[in-house]
PDB file as gemmi writes it, atoms N, CA and C in Angstrom:
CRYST1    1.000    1.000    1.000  90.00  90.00  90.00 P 1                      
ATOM      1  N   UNK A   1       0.815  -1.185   0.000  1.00  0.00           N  
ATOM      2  CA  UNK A   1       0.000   0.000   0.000  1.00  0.00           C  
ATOM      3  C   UNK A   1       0.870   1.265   0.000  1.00  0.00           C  
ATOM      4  N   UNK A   2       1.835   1.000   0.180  1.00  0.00           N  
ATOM      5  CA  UNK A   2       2.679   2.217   0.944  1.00  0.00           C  
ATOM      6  C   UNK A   2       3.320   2.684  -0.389  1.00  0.00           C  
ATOM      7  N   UNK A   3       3.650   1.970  -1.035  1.00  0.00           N  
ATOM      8  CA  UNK A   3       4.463   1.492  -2.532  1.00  0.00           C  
ATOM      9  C   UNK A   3       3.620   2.284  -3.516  1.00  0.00           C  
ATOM     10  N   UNK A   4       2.359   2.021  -3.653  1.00  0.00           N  
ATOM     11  CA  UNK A   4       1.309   2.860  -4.412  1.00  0.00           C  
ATOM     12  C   UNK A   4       1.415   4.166  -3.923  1.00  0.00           C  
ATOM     13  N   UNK A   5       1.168   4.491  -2.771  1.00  0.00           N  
ATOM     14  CA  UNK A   5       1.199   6.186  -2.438  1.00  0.00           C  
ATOM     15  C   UNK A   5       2.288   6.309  -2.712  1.00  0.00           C  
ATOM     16  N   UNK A   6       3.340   6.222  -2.666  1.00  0.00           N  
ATOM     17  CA  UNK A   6       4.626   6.414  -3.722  1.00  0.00           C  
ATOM     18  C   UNK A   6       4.366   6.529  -5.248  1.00  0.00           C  
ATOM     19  N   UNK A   7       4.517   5.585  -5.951  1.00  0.00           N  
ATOM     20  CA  UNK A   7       4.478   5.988  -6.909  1.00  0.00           C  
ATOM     21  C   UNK A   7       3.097   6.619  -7.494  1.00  0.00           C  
ATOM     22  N   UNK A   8       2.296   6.817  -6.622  1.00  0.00           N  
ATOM     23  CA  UNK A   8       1.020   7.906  -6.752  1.00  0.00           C  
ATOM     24  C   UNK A   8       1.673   9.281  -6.656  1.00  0.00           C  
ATOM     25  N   UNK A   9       2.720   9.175  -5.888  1.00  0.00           N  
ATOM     26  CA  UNK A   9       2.901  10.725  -5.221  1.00  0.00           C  
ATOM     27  C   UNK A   9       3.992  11.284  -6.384  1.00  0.00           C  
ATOM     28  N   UNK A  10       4.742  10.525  -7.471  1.00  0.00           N  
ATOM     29  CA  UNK A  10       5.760  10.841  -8.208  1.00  0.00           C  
ATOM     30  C   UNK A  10       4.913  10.902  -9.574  1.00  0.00           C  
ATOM     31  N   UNK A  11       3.618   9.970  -9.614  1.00  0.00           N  
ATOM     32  CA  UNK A  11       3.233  10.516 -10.847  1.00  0.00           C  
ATOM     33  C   UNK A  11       2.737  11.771 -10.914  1.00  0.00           C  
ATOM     34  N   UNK A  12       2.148  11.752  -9.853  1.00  0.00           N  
ATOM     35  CA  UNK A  12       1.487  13.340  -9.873  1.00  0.00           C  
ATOM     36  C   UNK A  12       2.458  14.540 -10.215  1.00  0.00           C  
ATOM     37  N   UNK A  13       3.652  14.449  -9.347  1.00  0.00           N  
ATOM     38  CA  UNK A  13       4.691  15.098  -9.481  1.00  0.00           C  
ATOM     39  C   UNK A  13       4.924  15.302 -11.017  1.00  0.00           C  
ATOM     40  N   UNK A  14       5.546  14.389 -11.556  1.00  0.00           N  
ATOM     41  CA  UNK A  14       6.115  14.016 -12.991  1.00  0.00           C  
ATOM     42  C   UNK A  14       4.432  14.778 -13.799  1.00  0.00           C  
ATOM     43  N   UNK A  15       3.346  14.446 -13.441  1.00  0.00           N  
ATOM     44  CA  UNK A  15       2.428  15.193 -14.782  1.00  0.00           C  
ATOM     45  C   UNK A  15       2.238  16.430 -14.269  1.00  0.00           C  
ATOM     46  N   UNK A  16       2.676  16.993 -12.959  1.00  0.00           N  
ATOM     47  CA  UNK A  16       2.796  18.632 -12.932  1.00  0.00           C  
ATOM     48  C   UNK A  16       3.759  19.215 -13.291  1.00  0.00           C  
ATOM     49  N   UNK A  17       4.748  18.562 -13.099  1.00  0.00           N  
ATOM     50  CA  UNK A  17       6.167  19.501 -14.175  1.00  0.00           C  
ATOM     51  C   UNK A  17       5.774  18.700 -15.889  1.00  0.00           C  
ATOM     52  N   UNK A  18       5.450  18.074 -16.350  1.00  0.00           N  
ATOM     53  CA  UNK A  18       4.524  17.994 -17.670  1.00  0.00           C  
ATOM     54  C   UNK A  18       3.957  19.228 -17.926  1.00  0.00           C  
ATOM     55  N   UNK A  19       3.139  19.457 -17.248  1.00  0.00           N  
ATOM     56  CA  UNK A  19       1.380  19.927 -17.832  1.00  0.00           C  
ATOM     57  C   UNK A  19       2.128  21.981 -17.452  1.00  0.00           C  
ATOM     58  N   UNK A  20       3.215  22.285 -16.538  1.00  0.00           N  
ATOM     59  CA  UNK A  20       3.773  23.038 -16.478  1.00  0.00           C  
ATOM     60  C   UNK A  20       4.765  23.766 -17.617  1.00  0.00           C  
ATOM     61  N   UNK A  21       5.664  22.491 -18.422  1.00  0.00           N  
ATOM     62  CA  UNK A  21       6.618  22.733 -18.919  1.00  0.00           C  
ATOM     63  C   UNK A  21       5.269  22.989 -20.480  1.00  0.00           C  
ATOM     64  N   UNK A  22       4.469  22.054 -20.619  1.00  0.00           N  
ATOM     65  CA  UNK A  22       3.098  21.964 -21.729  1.00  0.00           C  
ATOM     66  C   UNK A  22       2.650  23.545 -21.935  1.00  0.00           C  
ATOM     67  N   UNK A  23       2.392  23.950 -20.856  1.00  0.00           N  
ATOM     68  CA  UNK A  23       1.811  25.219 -20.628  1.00  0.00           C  
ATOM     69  C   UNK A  23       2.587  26.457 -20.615  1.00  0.00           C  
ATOM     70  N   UNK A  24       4.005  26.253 -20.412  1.00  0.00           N  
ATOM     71  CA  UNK A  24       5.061  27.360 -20.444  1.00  0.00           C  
ATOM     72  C   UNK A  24       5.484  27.369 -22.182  1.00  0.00           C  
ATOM     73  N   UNK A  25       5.414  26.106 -22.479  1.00  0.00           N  
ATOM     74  CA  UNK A  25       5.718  26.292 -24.127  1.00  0.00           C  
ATOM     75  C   UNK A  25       4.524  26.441 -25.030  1.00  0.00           C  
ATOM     76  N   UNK A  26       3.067  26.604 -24.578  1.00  0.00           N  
ATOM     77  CA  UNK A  26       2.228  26.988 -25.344  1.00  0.00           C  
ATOM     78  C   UNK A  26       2.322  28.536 -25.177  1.00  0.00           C  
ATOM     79  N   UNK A  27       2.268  28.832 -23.846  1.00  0.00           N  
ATOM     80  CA  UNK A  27       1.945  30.312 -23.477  1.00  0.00           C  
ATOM     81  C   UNK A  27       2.927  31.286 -24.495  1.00  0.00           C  
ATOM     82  N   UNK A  28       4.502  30.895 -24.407  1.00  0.00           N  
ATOM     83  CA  UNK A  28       5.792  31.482 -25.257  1.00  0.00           C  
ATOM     84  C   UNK A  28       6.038  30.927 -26.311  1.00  0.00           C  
ATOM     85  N   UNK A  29       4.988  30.158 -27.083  1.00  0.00           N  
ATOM     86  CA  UNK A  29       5.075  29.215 -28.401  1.00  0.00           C  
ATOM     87  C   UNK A  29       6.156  30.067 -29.264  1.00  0.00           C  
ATOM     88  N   UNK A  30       5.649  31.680 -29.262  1.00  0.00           N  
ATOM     89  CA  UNK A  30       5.611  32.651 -30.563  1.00  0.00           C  
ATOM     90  C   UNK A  30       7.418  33.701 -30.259  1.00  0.00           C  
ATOM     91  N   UNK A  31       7.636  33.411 -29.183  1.00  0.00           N  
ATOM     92  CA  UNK A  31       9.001  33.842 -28.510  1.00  0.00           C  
ATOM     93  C   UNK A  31       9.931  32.791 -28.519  1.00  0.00           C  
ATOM     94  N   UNK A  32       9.884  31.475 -28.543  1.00  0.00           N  
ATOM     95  CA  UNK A  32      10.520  30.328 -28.569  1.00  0.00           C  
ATOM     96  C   UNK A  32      10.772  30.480 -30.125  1.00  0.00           C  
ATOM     97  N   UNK A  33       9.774  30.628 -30.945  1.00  0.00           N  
ATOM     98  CA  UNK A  33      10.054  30.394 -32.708  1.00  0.00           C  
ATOM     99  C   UNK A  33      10.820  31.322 -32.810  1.00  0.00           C  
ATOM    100  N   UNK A  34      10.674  32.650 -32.694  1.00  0.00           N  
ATOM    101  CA  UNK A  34      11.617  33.820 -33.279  1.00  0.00           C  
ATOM    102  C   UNK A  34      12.932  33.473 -32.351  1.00  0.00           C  
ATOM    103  N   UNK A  35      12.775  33.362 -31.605  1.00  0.00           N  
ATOM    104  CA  UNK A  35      14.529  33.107 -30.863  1.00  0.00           C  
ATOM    105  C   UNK A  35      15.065  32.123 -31.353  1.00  0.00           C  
ATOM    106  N   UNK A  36      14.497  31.074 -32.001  1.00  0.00           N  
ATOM    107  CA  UNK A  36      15.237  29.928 -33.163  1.00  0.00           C  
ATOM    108  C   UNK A  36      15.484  30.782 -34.001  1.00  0.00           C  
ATOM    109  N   UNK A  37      14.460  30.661 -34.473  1.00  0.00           N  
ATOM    110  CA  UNK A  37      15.068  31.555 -35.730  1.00  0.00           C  
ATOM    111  C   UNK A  37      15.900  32.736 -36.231  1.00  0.00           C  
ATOM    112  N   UNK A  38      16.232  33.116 -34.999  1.00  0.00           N  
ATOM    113  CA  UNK A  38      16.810  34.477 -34.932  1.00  0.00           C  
ATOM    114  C   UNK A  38      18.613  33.946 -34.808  1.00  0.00           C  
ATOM    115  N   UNK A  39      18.181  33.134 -34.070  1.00  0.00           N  
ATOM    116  CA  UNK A  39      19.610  31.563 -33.297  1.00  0.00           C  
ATOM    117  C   UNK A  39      20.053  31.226 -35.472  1.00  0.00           C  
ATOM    118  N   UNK A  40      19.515  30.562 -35.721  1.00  0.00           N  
ATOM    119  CA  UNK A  40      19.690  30.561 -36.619  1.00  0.00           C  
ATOM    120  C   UNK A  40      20.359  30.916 -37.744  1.00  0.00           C  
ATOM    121  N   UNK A  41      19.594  32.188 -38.052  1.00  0.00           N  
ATOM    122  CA  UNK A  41      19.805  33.124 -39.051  1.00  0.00           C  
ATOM    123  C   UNK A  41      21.109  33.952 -38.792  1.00  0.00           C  
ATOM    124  N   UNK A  42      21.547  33.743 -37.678  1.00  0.00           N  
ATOM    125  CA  UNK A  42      22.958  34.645 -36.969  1.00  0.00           C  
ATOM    126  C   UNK A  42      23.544  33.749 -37.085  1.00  0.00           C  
ATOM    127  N   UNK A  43      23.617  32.195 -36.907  1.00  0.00           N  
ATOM    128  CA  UNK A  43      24.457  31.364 -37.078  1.00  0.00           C  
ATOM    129  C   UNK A  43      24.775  30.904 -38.861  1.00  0.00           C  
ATOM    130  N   UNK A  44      24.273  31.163 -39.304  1.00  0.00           N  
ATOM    131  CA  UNK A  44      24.324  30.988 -41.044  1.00  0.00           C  
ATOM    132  C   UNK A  44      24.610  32.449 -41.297  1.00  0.00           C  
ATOM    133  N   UNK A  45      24.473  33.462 -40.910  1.00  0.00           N  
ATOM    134  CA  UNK A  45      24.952  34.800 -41.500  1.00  0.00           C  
ATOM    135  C   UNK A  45      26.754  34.662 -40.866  1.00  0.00           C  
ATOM    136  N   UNK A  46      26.864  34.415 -39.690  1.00  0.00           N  
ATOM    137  CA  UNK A  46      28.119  34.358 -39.157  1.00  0.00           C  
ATOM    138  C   UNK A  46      29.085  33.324 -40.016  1.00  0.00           C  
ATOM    139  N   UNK A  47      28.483  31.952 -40.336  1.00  0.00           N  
ATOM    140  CA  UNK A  47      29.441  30.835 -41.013  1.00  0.00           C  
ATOM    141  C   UNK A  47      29.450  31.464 -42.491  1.00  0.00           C  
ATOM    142  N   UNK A  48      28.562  31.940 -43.134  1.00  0.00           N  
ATOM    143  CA  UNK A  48      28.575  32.713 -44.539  1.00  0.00           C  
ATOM    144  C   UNK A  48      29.740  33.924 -44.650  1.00  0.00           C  
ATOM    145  N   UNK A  49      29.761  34.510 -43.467  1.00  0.00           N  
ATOM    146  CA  UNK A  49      31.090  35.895 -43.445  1.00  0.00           C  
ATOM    147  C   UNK A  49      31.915  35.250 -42.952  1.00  0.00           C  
ATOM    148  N   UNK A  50      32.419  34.217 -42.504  1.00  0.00           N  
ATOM    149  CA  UNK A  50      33.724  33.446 -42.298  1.00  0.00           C  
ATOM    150  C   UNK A  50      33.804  32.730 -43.052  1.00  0.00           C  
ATOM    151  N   UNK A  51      33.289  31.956 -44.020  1.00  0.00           N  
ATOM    152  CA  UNK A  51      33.523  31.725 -45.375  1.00  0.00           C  
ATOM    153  C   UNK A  51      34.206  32.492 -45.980  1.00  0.00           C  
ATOM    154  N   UNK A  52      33.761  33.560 -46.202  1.00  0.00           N  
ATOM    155  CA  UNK A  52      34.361  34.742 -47.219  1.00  0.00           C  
ATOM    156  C   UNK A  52      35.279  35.250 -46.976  1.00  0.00           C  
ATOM    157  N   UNK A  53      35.704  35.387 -45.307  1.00  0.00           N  
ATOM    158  CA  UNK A  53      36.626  36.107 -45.443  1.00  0.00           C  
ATOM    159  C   UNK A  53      38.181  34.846 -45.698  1.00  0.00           C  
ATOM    160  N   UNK A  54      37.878  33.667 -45.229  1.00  0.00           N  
ATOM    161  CA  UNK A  54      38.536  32.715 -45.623  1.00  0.00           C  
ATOM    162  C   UNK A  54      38.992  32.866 -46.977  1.00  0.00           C  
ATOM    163  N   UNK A  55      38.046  32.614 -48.139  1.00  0.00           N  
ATOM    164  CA  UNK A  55      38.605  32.593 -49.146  1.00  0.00           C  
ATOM    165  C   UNK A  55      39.304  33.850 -49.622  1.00  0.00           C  
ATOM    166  N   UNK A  56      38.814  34.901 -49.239  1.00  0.00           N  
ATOM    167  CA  UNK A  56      39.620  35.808 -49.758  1.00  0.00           C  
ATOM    168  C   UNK A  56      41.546  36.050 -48.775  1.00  0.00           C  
ATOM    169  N   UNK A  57      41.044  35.561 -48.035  1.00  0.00           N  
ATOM    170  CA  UNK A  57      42.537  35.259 -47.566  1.00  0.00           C  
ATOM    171  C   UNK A  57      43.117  34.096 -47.746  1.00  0.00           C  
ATOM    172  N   UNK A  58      42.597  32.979 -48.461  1.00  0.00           N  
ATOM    173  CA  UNK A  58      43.357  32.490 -49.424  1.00  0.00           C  
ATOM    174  C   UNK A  58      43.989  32.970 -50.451  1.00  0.00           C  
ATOM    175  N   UNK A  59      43.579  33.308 -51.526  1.00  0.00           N  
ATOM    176  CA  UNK A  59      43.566  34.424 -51.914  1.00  0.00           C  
ATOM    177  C   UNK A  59      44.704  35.200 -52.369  1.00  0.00           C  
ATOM    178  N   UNK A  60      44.445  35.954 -50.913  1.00  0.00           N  
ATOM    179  CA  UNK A  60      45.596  37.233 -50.816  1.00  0.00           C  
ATOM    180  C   UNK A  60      46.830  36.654 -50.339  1.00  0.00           C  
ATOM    181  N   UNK A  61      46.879  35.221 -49.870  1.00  0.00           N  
ATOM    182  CA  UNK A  61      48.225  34.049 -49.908  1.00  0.00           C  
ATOM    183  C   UNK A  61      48.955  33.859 -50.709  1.00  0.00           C  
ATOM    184  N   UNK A  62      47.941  33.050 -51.779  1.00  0.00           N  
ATOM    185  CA  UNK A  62      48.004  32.762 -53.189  1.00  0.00           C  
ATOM    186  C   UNK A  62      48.892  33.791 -54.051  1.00  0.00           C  
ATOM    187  N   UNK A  63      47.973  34.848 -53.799  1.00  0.00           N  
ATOM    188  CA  UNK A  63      48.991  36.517 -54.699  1.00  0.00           C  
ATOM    189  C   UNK A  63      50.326  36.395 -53.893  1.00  0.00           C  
ATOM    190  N   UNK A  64      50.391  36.684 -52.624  1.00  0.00           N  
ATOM    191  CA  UNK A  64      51.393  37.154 -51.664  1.00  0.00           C  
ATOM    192  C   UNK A  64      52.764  35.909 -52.238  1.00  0.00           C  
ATOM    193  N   UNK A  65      52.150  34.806 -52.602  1.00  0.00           N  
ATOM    194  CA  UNK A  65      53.794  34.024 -52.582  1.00  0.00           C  
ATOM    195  C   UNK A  65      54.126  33.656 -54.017  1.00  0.00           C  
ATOM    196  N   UNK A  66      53.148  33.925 -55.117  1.00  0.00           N  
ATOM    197  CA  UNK A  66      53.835  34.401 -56.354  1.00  0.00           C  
ATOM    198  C   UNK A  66      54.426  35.515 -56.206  1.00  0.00           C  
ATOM    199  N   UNK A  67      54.242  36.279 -55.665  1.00  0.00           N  
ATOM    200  CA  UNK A  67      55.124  37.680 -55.912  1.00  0.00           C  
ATOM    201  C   UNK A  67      56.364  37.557 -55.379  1.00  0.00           C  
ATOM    202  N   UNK A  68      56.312  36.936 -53.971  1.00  0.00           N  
ATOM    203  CA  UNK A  68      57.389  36.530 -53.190  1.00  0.00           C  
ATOM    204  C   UNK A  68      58.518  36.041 -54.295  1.00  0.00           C  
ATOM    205  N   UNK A  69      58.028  34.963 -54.963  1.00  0.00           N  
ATOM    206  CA  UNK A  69      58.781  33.802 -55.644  1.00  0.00           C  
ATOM    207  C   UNK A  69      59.280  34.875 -56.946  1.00  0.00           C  
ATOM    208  N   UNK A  70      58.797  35.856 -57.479  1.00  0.00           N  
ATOM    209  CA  UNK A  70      59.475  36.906 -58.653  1.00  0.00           C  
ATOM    210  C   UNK A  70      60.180  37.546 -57.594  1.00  0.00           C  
ATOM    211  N   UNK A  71      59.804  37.704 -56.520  1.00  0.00           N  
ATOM    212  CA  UNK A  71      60.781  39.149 -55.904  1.00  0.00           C  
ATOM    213  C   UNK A  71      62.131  37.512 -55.349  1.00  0.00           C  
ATOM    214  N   UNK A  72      61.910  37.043 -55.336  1.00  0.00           N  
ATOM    215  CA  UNK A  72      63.171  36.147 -54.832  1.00  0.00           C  
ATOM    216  C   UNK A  72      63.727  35.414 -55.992  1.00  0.00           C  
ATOM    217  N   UNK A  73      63.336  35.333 -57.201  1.00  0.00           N  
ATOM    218  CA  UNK A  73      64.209  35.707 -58.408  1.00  0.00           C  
ATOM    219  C   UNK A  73      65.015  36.546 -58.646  1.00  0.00           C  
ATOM    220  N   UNK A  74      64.547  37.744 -58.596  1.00  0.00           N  
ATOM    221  CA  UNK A  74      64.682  38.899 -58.945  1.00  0.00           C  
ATOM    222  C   UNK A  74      66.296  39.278 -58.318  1.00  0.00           C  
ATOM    223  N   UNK A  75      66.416  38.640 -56.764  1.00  0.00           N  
ATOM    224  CA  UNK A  75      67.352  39.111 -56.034  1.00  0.00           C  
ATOM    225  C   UNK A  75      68.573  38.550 -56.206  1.00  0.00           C  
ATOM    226  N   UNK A  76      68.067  37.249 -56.156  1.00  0.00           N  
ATOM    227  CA  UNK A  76      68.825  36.149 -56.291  1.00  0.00           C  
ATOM    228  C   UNK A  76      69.492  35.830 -57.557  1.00  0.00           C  
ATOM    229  N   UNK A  77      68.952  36.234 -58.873  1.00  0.00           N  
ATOM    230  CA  UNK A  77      69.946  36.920 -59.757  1.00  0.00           C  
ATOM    231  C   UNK A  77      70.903  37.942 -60.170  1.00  0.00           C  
ATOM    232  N   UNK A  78      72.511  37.285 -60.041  1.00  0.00           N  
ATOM    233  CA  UNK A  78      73.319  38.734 -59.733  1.00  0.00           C  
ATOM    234  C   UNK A  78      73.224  39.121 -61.073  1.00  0.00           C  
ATOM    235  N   UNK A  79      73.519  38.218 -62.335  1.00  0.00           N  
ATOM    236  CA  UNK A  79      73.928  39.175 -63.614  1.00  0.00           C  
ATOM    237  C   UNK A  79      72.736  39.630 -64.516  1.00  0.00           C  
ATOM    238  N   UNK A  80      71.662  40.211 -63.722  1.00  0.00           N  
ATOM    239  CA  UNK A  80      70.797  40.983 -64.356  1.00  0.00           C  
ATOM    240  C   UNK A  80      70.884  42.385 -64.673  1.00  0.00           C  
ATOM    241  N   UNK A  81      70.049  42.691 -65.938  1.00  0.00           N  
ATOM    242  CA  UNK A  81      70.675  43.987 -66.271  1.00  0.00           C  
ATOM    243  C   UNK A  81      69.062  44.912 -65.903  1.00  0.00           C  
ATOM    244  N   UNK A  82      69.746  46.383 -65.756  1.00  0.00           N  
ATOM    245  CA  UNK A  82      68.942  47.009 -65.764  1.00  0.00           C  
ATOM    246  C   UNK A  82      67.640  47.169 -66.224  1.00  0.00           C  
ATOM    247  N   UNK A  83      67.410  46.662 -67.664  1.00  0.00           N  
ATOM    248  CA  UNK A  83      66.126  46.722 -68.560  1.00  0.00           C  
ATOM    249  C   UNK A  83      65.342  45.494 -68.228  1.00  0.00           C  
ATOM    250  N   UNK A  84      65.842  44.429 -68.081  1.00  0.00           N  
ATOM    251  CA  UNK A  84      65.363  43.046 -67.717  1.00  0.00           C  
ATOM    252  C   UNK A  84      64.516  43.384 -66.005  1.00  0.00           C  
ATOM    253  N   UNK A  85      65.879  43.933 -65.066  1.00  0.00           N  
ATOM    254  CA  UNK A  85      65.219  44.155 -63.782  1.00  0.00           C  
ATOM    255  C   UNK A  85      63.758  45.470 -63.738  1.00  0.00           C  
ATOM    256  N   UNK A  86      63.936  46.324 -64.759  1.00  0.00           N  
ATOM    257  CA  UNK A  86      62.628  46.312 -64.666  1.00  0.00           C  
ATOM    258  C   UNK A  86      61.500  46.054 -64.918  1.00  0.00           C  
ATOM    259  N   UNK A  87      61.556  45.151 -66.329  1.00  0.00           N  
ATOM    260  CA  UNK A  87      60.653  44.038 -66.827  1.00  0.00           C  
ATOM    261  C   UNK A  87      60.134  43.152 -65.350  1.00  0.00           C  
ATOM    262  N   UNK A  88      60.870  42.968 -64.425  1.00  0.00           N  
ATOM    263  CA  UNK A  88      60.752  41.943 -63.812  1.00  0.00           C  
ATOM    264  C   UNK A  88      59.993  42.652 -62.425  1.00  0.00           C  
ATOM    265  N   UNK A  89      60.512  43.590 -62.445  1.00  0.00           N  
ATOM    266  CA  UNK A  89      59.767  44.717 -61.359  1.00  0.00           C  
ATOM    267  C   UNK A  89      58.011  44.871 -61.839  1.00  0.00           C  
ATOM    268  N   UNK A  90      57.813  45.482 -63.211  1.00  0.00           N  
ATOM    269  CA  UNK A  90      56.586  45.693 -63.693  1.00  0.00           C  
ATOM    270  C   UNK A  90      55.892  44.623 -63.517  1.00  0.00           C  
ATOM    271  N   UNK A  91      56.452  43.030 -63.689  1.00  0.00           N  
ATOM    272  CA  UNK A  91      55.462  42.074 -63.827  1.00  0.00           C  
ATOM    273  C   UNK A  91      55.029  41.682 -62.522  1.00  0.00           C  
ATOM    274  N   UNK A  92      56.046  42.117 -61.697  1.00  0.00           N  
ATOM    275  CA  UNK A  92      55.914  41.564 -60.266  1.00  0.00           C  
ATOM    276  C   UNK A  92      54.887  43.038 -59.277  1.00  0.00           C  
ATOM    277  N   UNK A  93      54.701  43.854 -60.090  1.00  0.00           N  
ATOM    278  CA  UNK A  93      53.305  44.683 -59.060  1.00  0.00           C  
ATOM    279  C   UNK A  93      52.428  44.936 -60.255  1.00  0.00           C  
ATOM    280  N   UNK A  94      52.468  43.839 -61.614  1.00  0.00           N  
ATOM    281  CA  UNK A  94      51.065  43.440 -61.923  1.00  0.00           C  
ATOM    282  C   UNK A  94      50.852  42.242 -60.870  1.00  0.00           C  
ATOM    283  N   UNK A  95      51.618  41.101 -60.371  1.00  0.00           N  
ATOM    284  CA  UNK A  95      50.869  40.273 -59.952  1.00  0.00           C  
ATOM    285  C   UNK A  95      50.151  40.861 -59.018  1.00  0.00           C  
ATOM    286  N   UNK A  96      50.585  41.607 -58.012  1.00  0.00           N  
ATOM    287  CA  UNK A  96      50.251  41.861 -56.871  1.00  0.00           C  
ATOM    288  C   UNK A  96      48.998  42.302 -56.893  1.00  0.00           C  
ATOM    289  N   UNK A  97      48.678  43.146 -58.335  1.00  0.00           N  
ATOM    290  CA  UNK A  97      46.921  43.207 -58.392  1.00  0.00           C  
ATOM    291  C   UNK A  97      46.404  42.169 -58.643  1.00  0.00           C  
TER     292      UNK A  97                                                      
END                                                                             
């Protein structure tokens, strides 16, 4: 007998935090959706601009160590002549655009 008022006394328990938690998410149905969605839309706007800025700093890598690799030609050749070194100058701040 004693066993029943026990688990009498926990169901009750257990369907009032139910019929509580039931009633707290009907009452804020419309505040729960926009705060997803809001959760959301900041989390896909945030991974979308770290995307981008990723690739473009790939990128600006990509440029940065071709140029490197002409400007470390460039140096590293002693018997270059004047007209050549600036051929080699011009091509090396086209890459850089």
């Amino acid at each position: 007998m004693a066993k029943d008022l026990g688990q009498h006394h926990h169901e009750d328990l257990f369907s009032k935090i139910t019929k509580k938690i039931e009633f707290f998410i009907v009452k804020n149905l419309k505040i729960i959706i926009i705060s997803i969605s809001s959760i959301v839309v900041i989390l896909t706007a945030y991974f979308t601009i770290d995307h981008i800025i990723l690739k473009n700093e790939e990128k600006a890598n990509k440029a940065f160590g071709s140029v490197y690799l002409v400007y470390r030609s460039i140096l590293n050749d002693e018997e270059i002549e004047d007209e050549e070194l600036t051929n080699k100058l011009i091509e090396l701040s086209e890459l850089s655009y």
